[in-house]
N, C-alpha and C positions, 0 to 999 in steps of 0.2 A: 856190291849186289845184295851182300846179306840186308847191310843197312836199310837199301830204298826197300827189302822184302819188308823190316820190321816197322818200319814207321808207320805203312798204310795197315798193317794188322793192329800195330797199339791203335793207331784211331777209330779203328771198329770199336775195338776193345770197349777204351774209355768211352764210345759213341753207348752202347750195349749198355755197358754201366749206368751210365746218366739216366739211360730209359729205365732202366731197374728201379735205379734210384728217385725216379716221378712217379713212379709205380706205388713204387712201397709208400713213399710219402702223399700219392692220393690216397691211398687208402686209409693212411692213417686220419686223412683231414676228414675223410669223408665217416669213418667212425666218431673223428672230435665231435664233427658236425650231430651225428645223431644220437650219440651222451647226450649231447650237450638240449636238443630236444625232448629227448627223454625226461632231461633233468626240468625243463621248463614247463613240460606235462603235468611232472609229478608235482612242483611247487603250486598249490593253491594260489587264486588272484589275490592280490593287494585289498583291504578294504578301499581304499581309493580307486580304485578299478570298478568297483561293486558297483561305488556310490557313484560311479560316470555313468556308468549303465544301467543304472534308475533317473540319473537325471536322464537322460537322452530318452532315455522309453518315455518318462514324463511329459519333454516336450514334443515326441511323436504324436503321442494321446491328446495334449492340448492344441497343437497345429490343426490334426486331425477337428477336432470338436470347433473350433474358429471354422475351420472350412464351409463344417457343415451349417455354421448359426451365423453366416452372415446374411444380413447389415448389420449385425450385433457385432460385428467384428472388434475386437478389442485386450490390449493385453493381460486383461484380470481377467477373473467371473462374473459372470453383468449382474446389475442390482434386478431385484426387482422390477416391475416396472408397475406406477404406480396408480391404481385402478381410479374410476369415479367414484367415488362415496355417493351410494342410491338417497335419493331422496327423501327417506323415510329413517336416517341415518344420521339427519340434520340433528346437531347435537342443542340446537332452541327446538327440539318438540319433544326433549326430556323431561322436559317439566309438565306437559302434557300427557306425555305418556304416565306418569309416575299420577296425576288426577286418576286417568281411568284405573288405572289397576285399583286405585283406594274405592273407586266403584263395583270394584269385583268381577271385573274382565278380567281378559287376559289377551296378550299382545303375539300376535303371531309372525314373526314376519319373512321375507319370503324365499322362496328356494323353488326349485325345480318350473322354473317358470311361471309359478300361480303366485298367487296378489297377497299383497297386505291385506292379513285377518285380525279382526276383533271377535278372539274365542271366551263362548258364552258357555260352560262348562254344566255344573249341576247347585247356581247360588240358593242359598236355606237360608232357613231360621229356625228355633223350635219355638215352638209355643204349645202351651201347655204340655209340656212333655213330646209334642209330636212335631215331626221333620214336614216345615213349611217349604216347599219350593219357591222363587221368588225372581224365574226368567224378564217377566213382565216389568216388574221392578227395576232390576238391575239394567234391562235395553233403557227402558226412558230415560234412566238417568246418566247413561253415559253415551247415548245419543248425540246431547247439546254439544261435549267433548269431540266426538268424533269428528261433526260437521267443520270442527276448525282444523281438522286436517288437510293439507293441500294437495292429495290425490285421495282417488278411489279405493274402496277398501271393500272387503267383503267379511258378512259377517259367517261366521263357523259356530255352530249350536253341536255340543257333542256329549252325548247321554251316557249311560250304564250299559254295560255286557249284558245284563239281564231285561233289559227295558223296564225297570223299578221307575224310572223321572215319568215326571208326569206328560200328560199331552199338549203339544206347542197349538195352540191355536191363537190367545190375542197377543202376546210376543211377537207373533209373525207379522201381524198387523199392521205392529209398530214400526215395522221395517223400513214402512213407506216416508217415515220420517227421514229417512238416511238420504242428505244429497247424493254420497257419491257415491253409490251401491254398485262395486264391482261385480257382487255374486251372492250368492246363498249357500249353504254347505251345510248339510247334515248328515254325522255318524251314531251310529246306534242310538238312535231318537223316535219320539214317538209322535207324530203327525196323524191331530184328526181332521175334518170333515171341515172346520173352520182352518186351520191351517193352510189347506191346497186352498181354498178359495180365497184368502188372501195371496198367496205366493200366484194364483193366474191374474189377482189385481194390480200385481205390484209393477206402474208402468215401464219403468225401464229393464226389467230381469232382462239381462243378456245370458249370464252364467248362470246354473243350477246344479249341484252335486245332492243326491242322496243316497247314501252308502248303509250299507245292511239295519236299514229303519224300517219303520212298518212301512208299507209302499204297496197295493192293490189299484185292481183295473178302477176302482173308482178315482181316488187319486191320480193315477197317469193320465185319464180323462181330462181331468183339472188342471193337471201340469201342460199337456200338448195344447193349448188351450192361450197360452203364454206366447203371443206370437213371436214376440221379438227374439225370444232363446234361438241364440248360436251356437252353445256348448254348452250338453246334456249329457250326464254321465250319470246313469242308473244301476244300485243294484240291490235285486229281489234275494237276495238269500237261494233260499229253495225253495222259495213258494212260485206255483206257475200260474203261470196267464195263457191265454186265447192268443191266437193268431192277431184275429181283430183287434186285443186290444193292444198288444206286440209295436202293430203295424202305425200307429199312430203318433208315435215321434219323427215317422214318416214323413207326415204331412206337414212340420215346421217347417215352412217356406225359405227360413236365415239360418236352417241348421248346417254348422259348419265342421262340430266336433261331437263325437257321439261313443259312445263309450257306454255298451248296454251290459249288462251277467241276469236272463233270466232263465229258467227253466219252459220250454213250450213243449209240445207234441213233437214228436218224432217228424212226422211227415210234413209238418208246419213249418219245417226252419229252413227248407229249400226256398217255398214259396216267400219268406221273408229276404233272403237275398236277393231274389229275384224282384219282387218289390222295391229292393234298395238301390238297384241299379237305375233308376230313375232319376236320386237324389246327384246328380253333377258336382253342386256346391261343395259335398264332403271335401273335408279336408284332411282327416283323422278318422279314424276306426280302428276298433276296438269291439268284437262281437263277440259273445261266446251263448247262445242258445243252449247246449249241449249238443247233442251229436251234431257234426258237418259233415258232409263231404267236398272233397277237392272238386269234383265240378259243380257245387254249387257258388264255389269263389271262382271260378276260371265262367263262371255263367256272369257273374258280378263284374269282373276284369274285361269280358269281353262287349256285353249288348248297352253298357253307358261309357260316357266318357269320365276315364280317372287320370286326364291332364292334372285335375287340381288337389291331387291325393298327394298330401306329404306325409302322411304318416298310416302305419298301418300296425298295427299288433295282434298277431295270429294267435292265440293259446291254445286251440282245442285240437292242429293236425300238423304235421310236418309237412311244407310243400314239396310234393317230390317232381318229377321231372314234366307232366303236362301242367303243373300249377307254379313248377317255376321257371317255366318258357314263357306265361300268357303273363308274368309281371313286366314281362318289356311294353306292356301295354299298359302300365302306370310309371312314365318314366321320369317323373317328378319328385319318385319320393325321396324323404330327406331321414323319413327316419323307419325302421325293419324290423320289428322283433318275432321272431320263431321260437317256437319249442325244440328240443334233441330230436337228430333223427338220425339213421346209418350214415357212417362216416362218406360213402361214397355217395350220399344224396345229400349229406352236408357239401360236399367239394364240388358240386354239380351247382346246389346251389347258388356257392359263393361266386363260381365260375360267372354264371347269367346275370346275379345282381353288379359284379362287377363292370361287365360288356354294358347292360340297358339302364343301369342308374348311379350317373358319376357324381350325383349330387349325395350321395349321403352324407349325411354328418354322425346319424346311431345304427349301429348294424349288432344286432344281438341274435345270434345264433344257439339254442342250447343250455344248459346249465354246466355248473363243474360238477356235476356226478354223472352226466352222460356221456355219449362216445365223443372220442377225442382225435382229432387226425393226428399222423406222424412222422416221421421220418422225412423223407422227400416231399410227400402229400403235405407233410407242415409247412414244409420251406415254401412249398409253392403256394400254399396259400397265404402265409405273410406276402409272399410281394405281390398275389393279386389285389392286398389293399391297398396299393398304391395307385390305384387307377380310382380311386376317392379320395382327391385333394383335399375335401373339405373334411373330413373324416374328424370326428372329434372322440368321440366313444364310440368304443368297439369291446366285444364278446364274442370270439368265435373259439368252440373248443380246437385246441389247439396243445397237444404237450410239446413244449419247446424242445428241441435238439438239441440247440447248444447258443451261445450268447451269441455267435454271428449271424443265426438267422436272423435276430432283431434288425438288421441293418434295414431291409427295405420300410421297417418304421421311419426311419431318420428323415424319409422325403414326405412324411404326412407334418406340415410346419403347424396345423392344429389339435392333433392329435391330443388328449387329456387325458385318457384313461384308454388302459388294455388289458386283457385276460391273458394269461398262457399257464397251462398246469408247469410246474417246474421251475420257475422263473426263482432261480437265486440271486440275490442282491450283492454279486462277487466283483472284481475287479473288472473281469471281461465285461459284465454286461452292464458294470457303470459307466465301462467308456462306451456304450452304443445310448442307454440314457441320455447320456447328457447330451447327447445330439438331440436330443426333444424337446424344444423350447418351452413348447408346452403343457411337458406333463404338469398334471394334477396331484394326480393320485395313483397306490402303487399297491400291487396286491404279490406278495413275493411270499416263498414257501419258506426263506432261511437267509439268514443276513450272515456273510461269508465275508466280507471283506477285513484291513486293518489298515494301522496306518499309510500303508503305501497307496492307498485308495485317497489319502484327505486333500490330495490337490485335484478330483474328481468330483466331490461332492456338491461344492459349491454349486460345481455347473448344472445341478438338479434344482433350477432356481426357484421354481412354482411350484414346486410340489409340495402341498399343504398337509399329506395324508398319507401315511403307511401301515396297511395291515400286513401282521405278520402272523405266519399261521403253525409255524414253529419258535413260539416264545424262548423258548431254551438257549438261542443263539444270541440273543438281545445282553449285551453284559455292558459296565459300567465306560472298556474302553469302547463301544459300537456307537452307545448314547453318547458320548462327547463327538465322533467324530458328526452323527445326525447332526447334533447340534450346528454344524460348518452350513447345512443346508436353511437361505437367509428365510425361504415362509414355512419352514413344516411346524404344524403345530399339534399335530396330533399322531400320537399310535396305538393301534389297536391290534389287541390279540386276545387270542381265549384258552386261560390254562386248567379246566375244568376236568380235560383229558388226561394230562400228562404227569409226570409222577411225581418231578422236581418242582418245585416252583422258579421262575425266572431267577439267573442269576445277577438284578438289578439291586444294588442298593437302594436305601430312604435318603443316604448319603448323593447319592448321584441324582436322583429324581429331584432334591430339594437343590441345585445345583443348576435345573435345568428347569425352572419354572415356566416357562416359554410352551413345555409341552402339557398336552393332556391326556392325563393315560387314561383309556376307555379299556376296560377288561372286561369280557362277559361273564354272567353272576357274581361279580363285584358289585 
């Protein structure tokens, strides 16, 4: 009896124990286990560790950037791609060119959409002691020159700050020698009485510029007078004119581009818009009278038709909300410039031009010293430029938040240039860059990046142009990694302000001939 008592108790027994004994030995594991974490906590990663986890963030970044730039799809940084060389570029009309300049021209050629110029400056001589002028001269003889050019050219006459050169009159004349007379262009010159009456003989004038020259109601008479002129871009300085004689680049039947700065009567400059709404043809405008008011542009917008309006440049009001309601009544246009106005009539604005005109390609809002959107307001107006595919330049004040709001840039595939106060040149917002195939040009407050950025740069392939507006940051490794970027050729900054001067070597700059450093008062 005792026996079968003790057998079934030893088996608890040892049963009891066993469990004891899992007991004690989970805990011990279960303490190995988090030493043993601990320990793995506290050991720093491997440099091999490090280096896997910049390559992988690397190929995240460049997956990412292929995503976004294809058909360019490819496993490098894509080249260039490689433009047409303009016509006037042809490297047989060097020899050409290098005649006129020994004539005493000078060769202008072209940018911002305007023509190849032949600039006729202030050419002299002295004789007897005294400063001969010598325009008349110098056009005939490099006239015969010209004509063997094989486009249109226009000629550029540009005087002294003080109006000291003499008066163009039989130089102008001579103009009519010119086959292929794209335009006429005068700065600070002095035009008499013979001069307009050549420039209204001159059969073909399509283009005419005259910018802060002598220019009176007698002369405008002369000029409006020029029937064929399509684009007229006058400016009186501060001398004012009449209504009537205001009104008379009106009546150019082929005027298509018009670009005026005079001073008139206060109460005269309603009735000039109101006049101008007749003109349909416009194509461009550009007005500044001095005072406006907003319904006299919304009078302009509404009682003609401005189907064929692609451009408009506003300087003298901020449109606020009944003048940027009636632009959906020019839904054509391609290009927008305004002055600053309050940040919530700037977003109002941006809002309308977004909905009524998907054709922009320039939208400039503002300067960088006036108000600026932010926060949320910033965010959302970066992605309402995406409702402008064509979008090429843009100015919208705007201070950046932070390198992800640039994303909805990434879907403008023409975009060239863009504003944003704050915009550093960092890692983060390289990788939103280079999803832009076509930037240009770059305006950044601080160049932040290092080497962990130089399998980024490349993919900034077009970008020809970088101002920077804190030089300080610009040092000898930032200029090697630029250099990885295949067109930039130029940087520009201005150290006139700040205390240090840049921390760039002569050694690095001569290393990096490719670029050209533009400094202001250098």
């Amino acid at each position: 009896m005792l026996r079968q008592f003790i057998c079934p108790v030893a088996a608890v027994l040892l049963a009891l124990a066993g469990i004891g004994g899992l007991i004690i030995s989970s805990d011990h594991s279960q303490n190995a286990v988090a030493e043993k974490q601990t320990s793995a906590e506290s050991t720093p990663p491997s440099q091999a560790d490090v280096d896997s986890k910049q390559r992988e963030q690397r190929l995240k970044e460049i997956n990412l950037i292929l995503s976004k730039r294809a058909p360019e799809f490819s496993g490098a940084p894509p080249q260039p791609t490689p433009e047409a060389t303009p016509v006037w570029l042809d490297p047989a009309l060097d020899n050409l060119y290098q005649q006129i300049k020994r004539k005493r021209a000078g060769l202008w050629f072209p940018r911002n959409n305007e023509p190849f110029s032949i600039w006729v400056g202030n050419p002299s001589k002295t004789v007897d002691g005294k400063k001969v002028y010598q325009h008349t001269e110098v056009l005939k003889n490099v006239i015969p020159l010209v004509n063997q050019l094989p486009f249109p050219v226009r000629i550029w006459f540009y005087g002294t700050r003080d109006q000291t050169n003499p008066e163009l009159g039989e130089c102008i004349e001579t103009l009519s020698a010119v086959k292929q007379l794209a335009g006429v262009k005068f700065s600070l010159c002095r035009i008499n009485e013979r001069g307009y009456t050549a420039l209204k003989n001159l059969p073909n004038l399509t283009n005419l510029e005259i910018l802060y020259s002598h220019l009176d109601e007698a002369g405008l008479s002369e000029i409006t007078q020029a029937k064929k002129l399509n684009r007229l871009h006058l400016n009186f300085g501060n001398q004012s004119i009449s209504l009537q004689a205001a009104e008379q680049v009106l009546t150019l039947p082929l005027l298509e581009d018009l670009k005026i700065h005079v001073d008139i009567a206060a109460e005269d400059v309603t009735p000039f818009w109101e006049k101008m709404t007749k003109c349909s043809q416009l194509t461009s405008v550009e007005i500044d009278l001095g005072s406006v008011t907003q319904n006299a542009m919304i009078y302009f917008l509404k009682n003609g038709d401005r189907q064929n309006l692609r451009s408009w440049i506003i300087r003298e009001i901020f449109p606020r909300k009944r003048l940027a309601d009636a632009l959906a009544l020019a839904p054509n246009l391609e290009v927008l410039k305004v002055p600053s106005g309050r940040t919530d009539d700037i977003f109002y604005l941006l809002e309308q031009v977004a909905e009524h005109q998907p054709r922009i390609k320039q939208l400039v809002i503002g300067w960088d010293t006036g108000n600026h959107l932010s926060g949320d307001q910033a965010r959302a107006a970066l992605t309402l430029l995406t409702n402008f595919p064509q979008l090429e330049r843009c100015h919208i004040p705007v201070e950046l938040p932070d390198a992800r709001a640039l994303q909805p840039l990434t879907r403008l595939p023409h975009l060239q240039f863009f504003y944003c106060r704050n915009l550093n040149l960092d890692q983060d917002t390289l990788v939103q860059l280079a999803q832009m195939p076509a930037l240009k040009r770059l305006e950044v407050d601080k160049l932040q990046f290092d080497q962990n950025a130089a399998h980024l740069l490349p993919w900034l392939s077009n970008v020809e142009k970088i101002t920077i507006k804190d030089p300080t940051t610009l040092n000898d490794e930032r200029l090697e990694l630029l250099a990885k970027m295949p067109r930039l050729s130029k940087l520009v900054w201005c150290d006139i302000a700040i205390k240090e001067p840049i921390p760039l070597t002569k050694a690095a700059r001569a290393r990096f001939p490719q670029f050209e450093y533009d400094v202001c008062g250098k």
